[in-house]
C-alpha positions as CSV (number, residue, x, y, z in Angstrom):
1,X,-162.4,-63.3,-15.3
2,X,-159.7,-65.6,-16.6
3,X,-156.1,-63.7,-17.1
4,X,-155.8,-64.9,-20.3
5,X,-159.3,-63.2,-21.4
6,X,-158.4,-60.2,-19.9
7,X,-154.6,-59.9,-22.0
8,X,-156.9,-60.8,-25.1
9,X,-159.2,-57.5,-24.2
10,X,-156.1,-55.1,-23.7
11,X,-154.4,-56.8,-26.6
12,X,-157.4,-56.6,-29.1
13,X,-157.6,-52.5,-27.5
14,X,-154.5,-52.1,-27.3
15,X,-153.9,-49.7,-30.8
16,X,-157.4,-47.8,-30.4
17,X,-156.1,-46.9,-26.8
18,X,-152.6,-45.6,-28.1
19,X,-154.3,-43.9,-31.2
20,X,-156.2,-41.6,-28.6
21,X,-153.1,-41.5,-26.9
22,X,-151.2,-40.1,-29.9
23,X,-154.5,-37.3,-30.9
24,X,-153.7,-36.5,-27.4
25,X,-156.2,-37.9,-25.8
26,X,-154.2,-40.1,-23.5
27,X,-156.7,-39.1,-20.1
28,X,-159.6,-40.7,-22.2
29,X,-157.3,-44.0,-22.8
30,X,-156.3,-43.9,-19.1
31,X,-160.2,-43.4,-18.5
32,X,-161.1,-46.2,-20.4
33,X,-158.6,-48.7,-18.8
34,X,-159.5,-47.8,-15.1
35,X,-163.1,-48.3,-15.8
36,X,-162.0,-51.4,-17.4
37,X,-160.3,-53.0,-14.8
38,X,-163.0,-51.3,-11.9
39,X,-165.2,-53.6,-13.7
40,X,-163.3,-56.9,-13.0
41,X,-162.3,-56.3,-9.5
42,X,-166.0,-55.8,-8.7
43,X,-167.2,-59.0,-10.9
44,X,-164.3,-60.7,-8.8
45,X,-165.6,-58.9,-5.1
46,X,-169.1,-60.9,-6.2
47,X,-167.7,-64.2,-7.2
48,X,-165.3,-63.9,-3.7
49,X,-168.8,-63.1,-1.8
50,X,-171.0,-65.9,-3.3
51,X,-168.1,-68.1,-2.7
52,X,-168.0,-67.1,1.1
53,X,-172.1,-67.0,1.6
54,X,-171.8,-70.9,0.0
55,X,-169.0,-71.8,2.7
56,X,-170.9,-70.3,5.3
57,X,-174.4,-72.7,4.7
């Protein structure tokens, strides 16, 4: 995932994230992010991997 696509996602979330912040509800926002960026590192572990397994042949 490009860096600029991923500062569009946190921009474009960036108020619903501090509006459950501000109800108090800043463990669902911190929730939300992790999952977030668990997601890209393992669509980058797989890109990194097919990469590899294509050097390799």
């Amino acid at each position: 995932m490009k860096s600029r696509h991923i500062i569009v996602i946190l921009i474009i979330f960036a108020w619903p994230l501090y509006y459950l912040y501000e109800l108090q509800l800043g463990a669902v926002s911190f929730l939300l992010l992790a999952i977030f960026f668990l997601y890209i590192s393992i669509k980058e572990m797989k890109k990194l991997k097919s990469e590899k397994s294509q050097k390799g042949d």
